[in-house]
C-alpha positions in Angstrom: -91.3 87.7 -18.6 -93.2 84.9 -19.3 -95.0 86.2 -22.4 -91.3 87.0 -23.8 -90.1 83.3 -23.4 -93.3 82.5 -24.9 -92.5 84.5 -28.5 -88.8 83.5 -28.3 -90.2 79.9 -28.3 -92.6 80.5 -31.1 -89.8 81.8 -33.1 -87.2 78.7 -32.1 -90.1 76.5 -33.5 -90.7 78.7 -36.6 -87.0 78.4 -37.4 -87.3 74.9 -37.8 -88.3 74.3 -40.8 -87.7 71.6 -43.6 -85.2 74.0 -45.4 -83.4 74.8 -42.3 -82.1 71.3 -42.2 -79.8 71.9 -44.6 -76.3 74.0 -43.5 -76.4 77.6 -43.6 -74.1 79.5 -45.4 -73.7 82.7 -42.2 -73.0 85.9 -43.3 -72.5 89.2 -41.5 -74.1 92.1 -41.8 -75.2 95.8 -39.9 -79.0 96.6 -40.0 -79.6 101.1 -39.5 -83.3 101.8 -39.0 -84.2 105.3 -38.6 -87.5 106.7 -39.3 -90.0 109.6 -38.7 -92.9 110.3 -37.3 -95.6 112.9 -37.6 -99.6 113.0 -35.9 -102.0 114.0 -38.4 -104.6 114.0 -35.8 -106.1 111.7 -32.7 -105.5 108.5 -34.5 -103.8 109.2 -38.1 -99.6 109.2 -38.1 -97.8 109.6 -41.1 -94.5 107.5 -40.7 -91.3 107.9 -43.5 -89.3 105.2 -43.0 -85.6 104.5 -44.4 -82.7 101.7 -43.8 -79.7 100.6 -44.5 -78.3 97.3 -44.6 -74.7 96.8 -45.1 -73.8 93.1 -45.8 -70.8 90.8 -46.5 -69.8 89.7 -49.9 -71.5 87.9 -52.2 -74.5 89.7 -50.6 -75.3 93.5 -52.2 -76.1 96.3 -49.5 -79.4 97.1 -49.7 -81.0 100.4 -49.1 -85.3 102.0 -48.5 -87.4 104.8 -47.9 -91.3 103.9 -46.9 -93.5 106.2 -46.7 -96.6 104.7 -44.3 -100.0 106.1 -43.2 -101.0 104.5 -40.4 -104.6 104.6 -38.8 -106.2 103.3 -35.1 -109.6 102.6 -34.7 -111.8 102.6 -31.8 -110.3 99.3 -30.4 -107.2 99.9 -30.9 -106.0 97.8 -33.9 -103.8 100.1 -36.4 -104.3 99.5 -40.3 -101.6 100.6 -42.4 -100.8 101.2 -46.4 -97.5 102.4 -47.4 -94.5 102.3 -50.5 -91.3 101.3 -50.7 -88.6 102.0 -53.4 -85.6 100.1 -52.8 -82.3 99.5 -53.4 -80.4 96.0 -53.9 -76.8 97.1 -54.9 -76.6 99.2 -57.7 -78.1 97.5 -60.8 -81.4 96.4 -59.2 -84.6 98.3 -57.8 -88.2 97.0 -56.5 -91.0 98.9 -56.0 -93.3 97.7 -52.8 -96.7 98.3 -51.8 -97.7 97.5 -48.3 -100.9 96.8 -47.0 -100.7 96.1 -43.0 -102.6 95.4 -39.7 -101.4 95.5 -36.1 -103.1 94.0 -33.2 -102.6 92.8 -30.0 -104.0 89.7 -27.6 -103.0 89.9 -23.8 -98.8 90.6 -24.1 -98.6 89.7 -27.4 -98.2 91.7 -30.1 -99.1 91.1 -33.8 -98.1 92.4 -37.3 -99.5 90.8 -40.5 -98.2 92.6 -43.9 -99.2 91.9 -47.3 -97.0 92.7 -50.0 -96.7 93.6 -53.8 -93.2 93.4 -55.2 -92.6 95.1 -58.6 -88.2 94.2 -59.5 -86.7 96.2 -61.8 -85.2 93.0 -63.2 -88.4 90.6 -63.3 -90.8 89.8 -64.9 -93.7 89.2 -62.6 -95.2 90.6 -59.4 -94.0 88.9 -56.2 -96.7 88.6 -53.3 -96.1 87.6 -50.0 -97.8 87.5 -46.2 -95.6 88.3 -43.3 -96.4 87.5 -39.9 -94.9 89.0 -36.9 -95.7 88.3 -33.0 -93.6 89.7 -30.6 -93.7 91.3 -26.8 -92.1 93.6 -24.0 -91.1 93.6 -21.0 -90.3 96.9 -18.6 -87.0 97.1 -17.0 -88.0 99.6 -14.9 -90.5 102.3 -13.6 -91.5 105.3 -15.3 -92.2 105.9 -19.3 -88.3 106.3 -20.2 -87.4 103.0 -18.5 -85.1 100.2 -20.8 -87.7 97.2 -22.1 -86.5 94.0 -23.0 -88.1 92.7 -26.7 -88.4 90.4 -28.6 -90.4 89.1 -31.6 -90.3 86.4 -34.7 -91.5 87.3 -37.9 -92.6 84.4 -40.8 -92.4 85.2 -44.7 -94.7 83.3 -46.7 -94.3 84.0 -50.3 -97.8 83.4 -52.4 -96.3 84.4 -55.9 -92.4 84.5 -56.6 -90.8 87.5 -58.6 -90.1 84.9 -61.6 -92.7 82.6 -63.2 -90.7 79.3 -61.8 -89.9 81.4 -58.1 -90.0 79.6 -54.9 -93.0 80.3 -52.7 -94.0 78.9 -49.4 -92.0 79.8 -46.2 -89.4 81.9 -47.9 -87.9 83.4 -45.1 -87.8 83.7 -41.1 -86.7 86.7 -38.7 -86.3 87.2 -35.3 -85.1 90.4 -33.1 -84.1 90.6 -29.7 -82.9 93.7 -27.9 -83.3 96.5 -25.8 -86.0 99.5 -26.2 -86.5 103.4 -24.5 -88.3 106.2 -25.1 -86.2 109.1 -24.4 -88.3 111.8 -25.4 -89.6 112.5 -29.2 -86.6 109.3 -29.3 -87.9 105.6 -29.5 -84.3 103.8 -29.4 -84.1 99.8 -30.6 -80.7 98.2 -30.3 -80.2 94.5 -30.1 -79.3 91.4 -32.8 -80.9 90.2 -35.7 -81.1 87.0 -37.3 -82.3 86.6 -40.9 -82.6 83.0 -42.8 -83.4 83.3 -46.2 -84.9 79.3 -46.6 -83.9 78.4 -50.4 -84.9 75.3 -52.1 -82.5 72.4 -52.9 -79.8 74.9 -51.5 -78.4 75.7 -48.1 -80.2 78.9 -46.4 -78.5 81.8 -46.3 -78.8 82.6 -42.6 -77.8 87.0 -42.0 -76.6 87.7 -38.0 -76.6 91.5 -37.5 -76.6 94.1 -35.3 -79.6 96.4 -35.3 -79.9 99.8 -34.6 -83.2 101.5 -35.0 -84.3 104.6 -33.7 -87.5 107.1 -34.2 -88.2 110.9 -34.4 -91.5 112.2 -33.3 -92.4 115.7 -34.9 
């Protein structure tokens, strides 16, 4: 439990950031996660990922498939590459690619994602580093027991979409919820919360229910 209260406090202090000061505009929304996964062998999965986020107005819905290959090595850590197509409404598209590694130290667990963002309206390529810690903790006994989760996630954008785009800390989101495996089923429920930190402009700040769940084939 102590690890847990440990990420939630990392992502309270993340949170607070200079663009946070300003008043939020808060908006609701309903995050869908489901995915797929398939063993290629030992220590190669290939993972298609989709999603659908349904949002408030002025916000457009937004909708993607991933396609990931994702790769363990001898001491565990698990390198990733993957594509998105995407969906914001229906006038614009983006085209990701995603470069990723995940690790862990003691509880903790870490994600760090590069990205490449290609918008259908734009006309420049968007780059940005996420970084993602986060932990568990069991409910219960056995491998189909209810775990308690948590984690906080930074967006640092290096190179905006537009020549004159914001960069910096673009963006903050953290997740906490409940998690089983129930079979070939990994289930996820729990809330959301996703501040979009704009400059000279109050964030946006998203509070959503999330539902994710994942098929093993």
């Amino acid at each position: 439990m102590r690890t847990l209260i440990s990420s939630l406090l990392v992502a309270g202090l993340v949170s607070f950031t200079p663009g946070a000061a300003l008043a939020g505009d808060e908006e609701a929304e309903l995050w869908f996660n489901p995915s797929a996964t398939r063993a290629i062998n030992d220590r190669t999965v290939f993972e298609l990922e989709t999603a659908q986020r349904f949002r408030s107005d002025p916000r457009l819905d937004t909708f993607f498939v991933r396609a990931w290959v994702n790769r363990e090595d001898a001491r565990g850590t698990e390198w990733s590459v993957g594509v998105e197509q995407r969906w914001n409404g229906s006038d614009q598209q983006e085209v990701r690619l995603l470069q990723q590694v995940g690790y862990s130290w003691s509880a903790l667990d870490f994600r760090t994602r590069l990205e490449q963002r290609f918008m259908s309206d734009s006309s420049q390529t968007g780059v940005r580093i996420r970084q993602r810690v986060g932990t568990s903790v069991p409910l219960g006994e056995g491998d189909d027991a209810w775990s308690l989760a948590g984690d906080a996630e930074l967006i640092v954008t290096l190179r905006g979409t537009e020549p004159d785009g914001q960069t910096g800390v673009t963006g903050v989101r953290t997740f906490i919820g409940f998690e089983r495996e129930i079979g070939r089923y990994d289930l996820s429920l729990g809330y959301l919360r996703q501040q979009d930190i704009r400059d000279g402009r109050p964030d946006r700040i998203g509070h959503a229910p999330f539902i994710g769940l994942n098929t093993a084939f």
